[in-house]
C-alpha positions as a Python dict, from the first residue, in 0.01 Angstrom:
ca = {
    (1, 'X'): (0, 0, 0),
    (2, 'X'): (144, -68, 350),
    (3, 'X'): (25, -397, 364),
    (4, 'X'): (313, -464, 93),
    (5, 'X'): (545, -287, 257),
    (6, 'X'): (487, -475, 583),
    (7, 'X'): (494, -808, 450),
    (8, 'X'): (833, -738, 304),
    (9, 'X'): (1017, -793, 647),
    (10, 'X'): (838, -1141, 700),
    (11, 'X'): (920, -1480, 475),
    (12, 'X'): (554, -1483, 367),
    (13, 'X'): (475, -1736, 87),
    (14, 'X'): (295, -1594, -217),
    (15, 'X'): (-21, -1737, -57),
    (16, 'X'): (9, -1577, 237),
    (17, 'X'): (99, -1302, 62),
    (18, 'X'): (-228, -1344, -114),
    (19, 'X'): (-441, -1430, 201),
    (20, 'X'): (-364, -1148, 363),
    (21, 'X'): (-383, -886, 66),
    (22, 'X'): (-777, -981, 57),
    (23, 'X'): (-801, -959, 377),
    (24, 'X'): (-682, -585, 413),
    (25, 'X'): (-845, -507, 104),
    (26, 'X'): (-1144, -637, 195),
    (27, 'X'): (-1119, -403, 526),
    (28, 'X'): (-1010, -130, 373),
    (29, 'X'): (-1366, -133, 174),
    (30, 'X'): (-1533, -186, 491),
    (31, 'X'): (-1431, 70, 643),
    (32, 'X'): (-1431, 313, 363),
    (33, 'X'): (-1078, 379, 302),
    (34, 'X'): (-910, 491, -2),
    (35, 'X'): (-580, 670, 138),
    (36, 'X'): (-331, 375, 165),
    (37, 'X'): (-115, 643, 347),
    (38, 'X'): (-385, 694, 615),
    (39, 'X'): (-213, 567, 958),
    (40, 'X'): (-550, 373, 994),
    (41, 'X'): (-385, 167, 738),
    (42, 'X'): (-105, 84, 908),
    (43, 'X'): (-252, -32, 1213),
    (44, 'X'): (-501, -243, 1018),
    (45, 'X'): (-191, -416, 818),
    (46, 'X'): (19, -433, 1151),
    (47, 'X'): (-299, -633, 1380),
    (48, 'X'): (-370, -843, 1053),
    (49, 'X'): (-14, -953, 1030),
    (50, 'X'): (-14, -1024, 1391),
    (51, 'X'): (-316, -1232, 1369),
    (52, 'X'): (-181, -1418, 1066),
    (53, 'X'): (108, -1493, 1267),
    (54, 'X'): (-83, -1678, 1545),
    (55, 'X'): (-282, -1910, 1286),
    (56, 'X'): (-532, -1755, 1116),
    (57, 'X'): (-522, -1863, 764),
    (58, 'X'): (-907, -1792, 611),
    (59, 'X'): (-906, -1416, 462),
    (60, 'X'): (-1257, -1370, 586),
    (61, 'X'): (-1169, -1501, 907),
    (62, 'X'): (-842, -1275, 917),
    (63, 'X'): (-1096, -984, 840),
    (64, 'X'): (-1313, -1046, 1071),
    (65, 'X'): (-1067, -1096, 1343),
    (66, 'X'): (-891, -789, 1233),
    (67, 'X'): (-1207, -584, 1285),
    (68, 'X'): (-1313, -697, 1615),
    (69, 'X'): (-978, -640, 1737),
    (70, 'X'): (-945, -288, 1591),
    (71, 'X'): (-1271, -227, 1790),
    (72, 'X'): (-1504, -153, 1514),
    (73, 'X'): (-1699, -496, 1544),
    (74, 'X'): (-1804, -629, 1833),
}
């Protein structure tokens, strides 16, 4: 999963860790994904992070965020 793998270079605590493991899972269903190699994946994880990193705390918030930003919500 590259969300782990991503996560790994940051001092996340294990609720962050948490947070943001919904989040991305919770995506990942969205959008239909079950490849966690798909490079889709990796941008997803990579925005999320991003947006984690400027305050967003609430996984359905993250989500949602996430989405818009990707461009597949308006």
């Amino acid at each position: 999963m590259p969300i782990t793998r991503l996560m790994e270079d940051d001092n996340f605590t294990p609720e962050q860790r948490h947070i943001l493991e919904l989040a991305f899972n919770d995506i990942l269903r969205r959008l239909g994904l079950v490849a966690r190699n798909d490079p889709i994946c990796d941008l997803v994880a990579e925005r999320m992070i991003d947006i984690h990193k400027r305050g967003v705390t609430d996984a359905v918030a993250l989500a949602q965020i996430t989405l818009r930003e990707i461009g597949v919500l308006e």
